[in-house]
ZAMARGU-4260 file (C-alpha; in steps of 0.2 Angstrom, whole numbers, plus 5000, padded with zeros to 4 digits):
<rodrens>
0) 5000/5000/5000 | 5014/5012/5004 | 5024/5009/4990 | 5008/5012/4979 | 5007/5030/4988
5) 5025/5033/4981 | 5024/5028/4963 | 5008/5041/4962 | 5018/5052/4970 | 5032/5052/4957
10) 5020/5051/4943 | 5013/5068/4948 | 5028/5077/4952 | 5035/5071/4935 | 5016/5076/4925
15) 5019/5092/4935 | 5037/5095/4929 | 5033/5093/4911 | 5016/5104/4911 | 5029/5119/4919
20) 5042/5116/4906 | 5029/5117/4893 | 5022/5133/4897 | 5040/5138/4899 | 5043/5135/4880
25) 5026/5143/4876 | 5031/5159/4885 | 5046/5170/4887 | 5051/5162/4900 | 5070/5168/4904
30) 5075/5151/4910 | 5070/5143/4892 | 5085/5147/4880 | 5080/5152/4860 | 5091/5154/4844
35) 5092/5171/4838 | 5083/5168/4823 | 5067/5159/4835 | 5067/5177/4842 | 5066/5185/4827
40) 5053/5174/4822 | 5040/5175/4837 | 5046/5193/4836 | 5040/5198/4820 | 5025/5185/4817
45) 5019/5193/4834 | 4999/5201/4831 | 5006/5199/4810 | 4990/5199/4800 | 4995/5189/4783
50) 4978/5195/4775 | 4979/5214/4776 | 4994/5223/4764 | 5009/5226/4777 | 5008/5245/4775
55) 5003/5258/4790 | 4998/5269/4779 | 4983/5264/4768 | 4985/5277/4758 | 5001/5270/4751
60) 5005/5257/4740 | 5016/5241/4740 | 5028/5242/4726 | 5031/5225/4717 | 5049/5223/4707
65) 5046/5207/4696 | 5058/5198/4686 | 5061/5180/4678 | 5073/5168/4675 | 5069/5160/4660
70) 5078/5140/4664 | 5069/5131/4650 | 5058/5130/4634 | 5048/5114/4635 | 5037/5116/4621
75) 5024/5126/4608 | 5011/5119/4604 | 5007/5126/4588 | 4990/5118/4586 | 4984/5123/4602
80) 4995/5141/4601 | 5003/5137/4620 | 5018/5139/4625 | 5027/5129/4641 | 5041/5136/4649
85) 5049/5135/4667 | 5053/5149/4678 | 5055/5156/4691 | 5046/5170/4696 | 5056/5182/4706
90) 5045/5194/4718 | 5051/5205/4731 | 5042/5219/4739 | 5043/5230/4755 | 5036/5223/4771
95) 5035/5239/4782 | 5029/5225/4799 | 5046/5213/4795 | 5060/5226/4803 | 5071/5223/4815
100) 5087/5230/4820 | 5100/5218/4817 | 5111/5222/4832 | 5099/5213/4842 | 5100/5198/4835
105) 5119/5194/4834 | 5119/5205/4816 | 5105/5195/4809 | 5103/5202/4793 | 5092/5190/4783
110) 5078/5176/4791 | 5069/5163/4779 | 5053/5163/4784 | 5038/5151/4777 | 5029/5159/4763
115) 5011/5154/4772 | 5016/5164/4786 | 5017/5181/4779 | 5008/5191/4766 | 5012/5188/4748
120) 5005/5198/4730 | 4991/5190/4722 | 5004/5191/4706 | 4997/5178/4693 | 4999/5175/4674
125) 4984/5186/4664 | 4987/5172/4648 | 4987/5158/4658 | 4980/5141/4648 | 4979/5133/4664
130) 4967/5135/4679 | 4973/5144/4696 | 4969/5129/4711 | 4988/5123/4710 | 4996/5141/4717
135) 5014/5143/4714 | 5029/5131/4724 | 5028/5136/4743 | 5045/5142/4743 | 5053/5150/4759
140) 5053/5170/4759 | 5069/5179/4761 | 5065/5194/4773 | 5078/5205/4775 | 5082/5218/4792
145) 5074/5234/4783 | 5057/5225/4778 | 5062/5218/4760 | 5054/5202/4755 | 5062/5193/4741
150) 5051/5176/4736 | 5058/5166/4720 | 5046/5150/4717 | 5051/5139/4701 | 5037/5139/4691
155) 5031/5129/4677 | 5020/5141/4666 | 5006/5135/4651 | 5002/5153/4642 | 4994/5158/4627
160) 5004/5162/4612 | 4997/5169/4598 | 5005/5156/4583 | 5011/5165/4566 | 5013/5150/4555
165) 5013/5159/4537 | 5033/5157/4535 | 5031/5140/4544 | 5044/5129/4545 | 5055/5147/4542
170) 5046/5158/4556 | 5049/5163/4571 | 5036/5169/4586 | 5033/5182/4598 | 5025/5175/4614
175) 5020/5186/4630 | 5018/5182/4649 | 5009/5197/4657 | 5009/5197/4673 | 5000/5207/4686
180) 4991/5209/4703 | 4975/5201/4700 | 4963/5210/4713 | 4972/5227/4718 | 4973/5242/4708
185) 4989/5251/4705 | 4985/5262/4721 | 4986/5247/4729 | 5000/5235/4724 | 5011/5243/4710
190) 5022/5234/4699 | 5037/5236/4690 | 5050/5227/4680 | 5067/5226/4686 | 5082/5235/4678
195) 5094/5217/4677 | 5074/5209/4666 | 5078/5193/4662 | 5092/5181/4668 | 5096/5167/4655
200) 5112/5161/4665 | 5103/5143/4668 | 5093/5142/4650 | 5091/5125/4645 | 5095/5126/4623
205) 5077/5119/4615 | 5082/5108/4601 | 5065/5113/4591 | 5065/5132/4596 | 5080/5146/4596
210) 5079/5158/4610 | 5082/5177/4601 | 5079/5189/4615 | 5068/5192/4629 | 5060/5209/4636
215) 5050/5217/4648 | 5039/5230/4646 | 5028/5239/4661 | 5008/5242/4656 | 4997/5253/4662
220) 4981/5249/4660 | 4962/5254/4662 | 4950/5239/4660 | 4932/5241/4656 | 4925/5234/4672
225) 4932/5245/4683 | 4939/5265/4685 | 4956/5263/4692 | 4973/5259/4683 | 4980/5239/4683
230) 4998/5241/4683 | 5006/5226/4675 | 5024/5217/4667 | 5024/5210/4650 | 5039/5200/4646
235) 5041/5197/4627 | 5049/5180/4623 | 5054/5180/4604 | 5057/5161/4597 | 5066/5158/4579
240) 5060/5139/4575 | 5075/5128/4569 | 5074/5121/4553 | 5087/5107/4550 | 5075/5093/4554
245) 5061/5100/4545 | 5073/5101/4529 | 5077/5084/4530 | 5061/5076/4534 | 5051/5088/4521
250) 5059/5098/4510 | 5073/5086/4506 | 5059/5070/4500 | 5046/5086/4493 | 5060/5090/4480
255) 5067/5071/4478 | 5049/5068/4475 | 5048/5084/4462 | 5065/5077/4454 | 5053/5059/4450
260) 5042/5069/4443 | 5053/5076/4430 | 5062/5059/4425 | 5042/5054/4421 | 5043/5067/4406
265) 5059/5054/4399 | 5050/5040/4398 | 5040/5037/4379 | 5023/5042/4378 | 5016/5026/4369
270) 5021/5020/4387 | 5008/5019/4402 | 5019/5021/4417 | 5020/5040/4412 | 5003/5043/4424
275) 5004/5028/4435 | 5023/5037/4440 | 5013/5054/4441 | 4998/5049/4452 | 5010/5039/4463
280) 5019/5054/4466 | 5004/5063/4469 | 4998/5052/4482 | 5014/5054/4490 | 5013/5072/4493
285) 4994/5071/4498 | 5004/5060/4512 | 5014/5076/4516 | 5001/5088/4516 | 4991/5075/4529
290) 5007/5075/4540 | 5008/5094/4538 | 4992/5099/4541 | 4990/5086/4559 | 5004/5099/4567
295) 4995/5116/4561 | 4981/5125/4569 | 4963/5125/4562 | 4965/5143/4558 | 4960/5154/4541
300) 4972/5167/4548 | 4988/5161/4542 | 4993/5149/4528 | 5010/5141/4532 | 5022/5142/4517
305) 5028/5123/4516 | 5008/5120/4514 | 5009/5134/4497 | 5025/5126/4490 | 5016/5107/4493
310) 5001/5113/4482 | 5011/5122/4471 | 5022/5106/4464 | 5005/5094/4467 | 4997/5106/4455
315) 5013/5105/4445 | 5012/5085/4446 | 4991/5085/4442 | 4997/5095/4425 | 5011/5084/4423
320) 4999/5069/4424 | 4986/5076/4412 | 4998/5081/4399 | 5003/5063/4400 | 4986/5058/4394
325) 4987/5070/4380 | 5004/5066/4374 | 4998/5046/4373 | 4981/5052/4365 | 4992/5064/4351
330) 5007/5048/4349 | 4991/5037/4346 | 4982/5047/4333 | 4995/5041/4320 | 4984/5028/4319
335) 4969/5034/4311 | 4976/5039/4294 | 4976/5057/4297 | 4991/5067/4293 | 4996/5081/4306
340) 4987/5097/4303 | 4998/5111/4295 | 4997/5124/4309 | 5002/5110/4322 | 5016/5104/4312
345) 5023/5124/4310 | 5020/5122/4330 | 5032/5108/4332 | 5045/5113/4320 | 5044/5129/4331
350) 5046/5117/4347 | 5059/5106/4338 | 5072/5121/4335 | 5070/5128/4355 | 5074/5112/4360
355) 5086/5107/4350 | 5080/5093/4339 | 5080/5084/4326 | 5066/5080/4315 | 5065/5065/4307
360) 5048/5065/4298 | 5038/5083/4304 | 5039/5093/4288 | 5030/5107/4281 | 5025/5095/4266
365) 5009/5085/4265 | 5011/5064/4264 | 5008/5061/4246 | 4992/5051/4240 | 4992/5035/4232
370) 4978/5036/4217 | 4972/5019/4213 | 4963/5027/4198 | 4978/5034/4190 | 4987/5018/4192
375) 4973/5008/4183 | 4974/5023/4167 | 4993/5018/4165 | 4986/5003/4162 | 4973/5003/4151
380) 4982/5017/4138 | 4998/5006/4139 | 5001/4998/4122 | 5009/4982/4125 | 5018/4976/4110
385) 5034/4966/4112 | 5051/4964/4103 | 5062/4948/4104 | 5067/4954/4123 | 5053/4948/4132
390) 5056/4960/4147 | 5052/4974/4138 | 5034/4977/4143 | 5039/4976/4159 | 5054/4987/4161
395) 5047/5002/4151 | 5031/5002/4165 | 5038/4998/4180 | 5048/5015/4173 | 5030/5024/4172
400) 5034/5026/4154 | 5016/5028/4144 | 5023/5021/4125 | 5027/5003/4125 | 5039/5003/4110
405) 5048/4987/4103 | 5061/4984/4089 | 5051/4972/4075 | 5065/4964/4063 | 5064/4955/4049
410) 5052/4947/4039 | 5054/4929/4046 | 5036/4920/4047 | 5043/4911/4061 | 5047/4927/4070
415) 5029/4934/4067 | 5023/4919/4073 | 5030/4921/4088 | 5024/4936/4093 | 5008/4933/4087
420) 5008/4920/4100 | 5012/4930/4114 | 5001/4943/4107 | 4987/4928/4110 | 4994/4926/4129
425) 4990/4945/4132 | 4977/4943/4146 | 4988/4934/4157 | 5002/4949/4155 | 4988/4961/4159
430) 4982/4950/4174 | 5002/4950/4180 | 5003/4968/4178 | 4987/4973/4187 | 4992/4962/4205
435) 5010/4970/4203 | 5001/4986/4203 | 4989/4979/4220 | 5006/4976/4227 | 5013/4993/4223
440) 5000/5003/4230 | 4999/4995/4246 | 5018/4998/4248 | 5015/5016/4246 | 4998/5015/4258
445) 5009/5005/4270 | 5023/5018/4269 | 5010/5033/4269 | 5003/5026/4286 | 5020/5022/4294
450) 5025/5041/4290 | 5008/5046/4297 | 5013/5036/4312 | 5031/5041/4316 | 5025/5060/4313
455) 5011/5060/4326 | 5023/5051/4336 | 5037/5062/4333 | 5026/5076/4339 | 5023/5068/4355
460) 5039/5067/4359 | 5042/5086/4356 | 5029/5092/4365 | 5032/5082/4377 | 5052/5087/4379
465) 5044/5105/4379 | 5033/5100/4394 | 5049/5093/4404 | 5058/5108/4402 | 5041/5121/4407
470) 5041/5108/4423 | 5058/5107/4427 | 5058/5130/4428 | 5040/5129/4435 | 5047/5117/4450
475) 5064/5128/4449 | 5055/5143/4451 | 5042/5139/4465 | 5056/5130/4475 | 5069/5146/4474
480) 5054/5158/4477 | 5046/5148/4493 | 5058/5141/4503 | 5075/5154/4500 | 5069/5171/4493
485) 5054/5173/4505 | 5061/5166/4520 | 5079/5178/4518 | 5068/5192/4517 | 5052/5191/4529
490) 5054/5202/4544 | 5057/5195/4558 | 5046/5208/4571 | 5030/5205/4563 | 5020/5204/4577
495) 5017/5221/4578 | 5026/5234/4591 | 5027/5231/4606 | 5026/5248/4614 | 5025/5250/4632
500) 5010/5262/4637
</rodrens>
């Protein structure tokens, strides 16, 4: 029983000892010893009031510097026109409740101090693409002996960025950050940019993007919902787009694809490949254009300048592909027996000499005609008498010659006889003489034809060399214009100015 009186005992007077040494802690009790910076601290968060702005005087304002340092790029996103960057978001400001006088504190010049605990500007991004429930890090605040607060939170920002994409993959963009108090006037919390603007001492190089400059500009503003003046901090970020990969995954396989369509004007025109090559070059760039176009905005604003050169050599293709057809359609009409028409063979003879060529068949001259009916009058005026040479006949028509004259000699019966016989025979002579005459016009109909042919042909080939060489400036031409003459000379600030007010 006693020794149950004495363990309650020395529970109690412990209980007791730990309840004083708590209070102890909890007050200023001498007897409790505290770091310099744990005075400070109880000192200046004594009655502080983190919702009210930390001047006496209401009547004055709480100036704001702001500054950034811009560490990286992560990405613009040019079909949703944002930009993503990381910061950080440099604030200081003039706390008139957080002085102290540092001889007090062992020379205490500077105390970190939870953000949470003290009063910081409602400073948020006006462009923001993001919503405002995430808040910025809760980094410690840097309070200095005379008041100044300096709070740096790293920052990863989504903005809004108007996307220029007419000299694309050749432009370059001009995104803003504006940032501002969002719920006092300039009375209230003023804000200013900083002379040193923006540090780039930790920039992270984007493999996609070229940083050009950055700048800060202060607005002043008045907004339509209310009287008073919104002071605010623009900083300017201005982005050149590199274009090494984008010349080697388009422009490069566009003009390899250009040079296929040329080496189509070589092959003949009697052959069908011609269009199947053109079409299959056609759906190739359709291919582009789709790969393009997934990486653009849906806008009506801008037209990017790799989608005009892409329609410019498809269009070049299409007409490449339907002057294929009509170079087949002119190399087959040989085939119909109709001689090229006088003004079109002047045009090729025209053609012909520009290029260089050689006409083989094109002439000014018309094919000749084969009559039959003539043929048939040589025969029938054609007085067939014969000499001893029995060839006679013979040789003087197959010389076109229109008097059939033969030697007679002598008297002999048995000569006379002779050629009265053959003279009897005369009908099969004539018979011999008309199919050699069948034969003879369908050599020259056969020839005729054949000429008709190799001229038509010979035609479609010139017009078809003419058409290689209109294709090869056409793709020359829109190639040199689009992607080096209008990318060396667009200007590079044309966003407009950007002139602080």
């Amino acid at each position: 029983m006693t020794s149950r009186i004495v363990l309650i005992s020395a529970f109690c007077c412990i209980l007791g000892f730990l309840v004083r040494s708590a209070d102890a802690v909890g007050t200023d009790d001498p007897r409790v010893r505290l770091t310099d910076e744990q005075r400070l601290y109880k000192e200046l968060l004594r009655n502080y009031d983190r919702n009210t702005r930390p001047v006496y005087n209401a009547s004055h304002p709480v100036n704001v510097n702001i500054s950034i340092s811009l560490t990286q790029i992560f990405d613009v996103e040019e079909k949703n026109q944002v930009l993503t960057t990381n910061i950080w978001l440099d604030q200081s400001w003039k706390d008139e409740k957080l002085g102290w006088d540092p001889a007090h504190y062992n020379n205490l010049t500077v105390l970190r101090i939870p953000c949470n605990n003290i009063w910081l500007p409602d400073i948020v991004l006006y462009n923001s693409a993001e919503d405002y429930t995430g808040g910025y890090m809760e980094a410690l605040a840097m309070v200095s002996y005379d008041g100044t607060v300096f709070w740096p939170p790293i920052v990863k920002f989504r903005s809004t960025c108007e996307i220029d994409i007419t000299y694309y993959p050749f432009d370059d963009q001009l995104c803003k950050m504006k940032f501002g108090s969002w719920a006092y006037d300039g009375s209230q919390v003023d804000v200013f940019n900083t002379t040193k603007g923006v540090d780039l001492t930790n920039f992270v190089r984007n493999g996609e993007w070229e940083l050009l400059s950055v700048k800060s500009i202060r607005h002043n503003i008045r907004y339509p919902c209310c009287s008073e003046m919104f002071p605010d901090v623009t900083f300017w970020i201005h982005l050149k787009r590199r274009t090494l990969y984008y010349t080697y995954n388009v422009i490069i396989p566009c003009v390899m694809l250009s040079i296929l369509t040329m080496v189509g004007f070589w092959i003949r025109p009697e052959s069908g490949e011609k269009v199947s090559l053109g079409l299959t070059v056609l759906l190739a760039f359709s291919v582009f254009m789709l790969l393009i176009a997934e990486n653009m905005p849906a806008t009506s604003n801008f037209v990017p300048l790799i989608g005009i050169y892409l329609t410019t050599v498809m269009a070049l293709t299409s007409f490449s592909v339907i002057m294929a057809v009509v170079t087949s359609n002119i190399n087959l009409r040989g085939f119909k027996e109709v001689d090229l028409p006088r003004w079109l063979r002047k045009l090729i003879i025209v053609c012909a000499k520009i290029n260089c060529m050689k006409l083989a068949y094109v002439t000014t001259a018309d094919c000749g005609t084969v009559d039959d009916r003539h043929g048939k009058e040589k025969y029938y005026q054609m007085h067939t008498t014969f000499s001893n040479d029995s060839g006679c006949a013979l040789i003087d028509y197959e010389n076109n010659s229109t008097k059939q004259k033969c030697e007679m000699h002598g008297n002999s019966t048995e000569h006379v006889q002779g050629e009265v016989g053959v003279c009897n025979d005369s009908w099969v002579t004539r018979e011999i003489l008309a199919r050699l005459q069948m034969l003879v016009d369908k050599e020259e109909e056969k020839e005729r034809s054949d000429l008709v042919c190799k001229r038509w042909m010979e035609a479609a080939e010139v017009i078809d060399r003419c058409l290689f060489w209109l294709f090869i400036f056409g793709t020359l031409f829109s190639t040199i214009i689009l992607l080096v003459v209008i990318p060396s000379i667009r200007p590079y600030d044309n966003h407009g100015d950007i002139v602080a007010t």
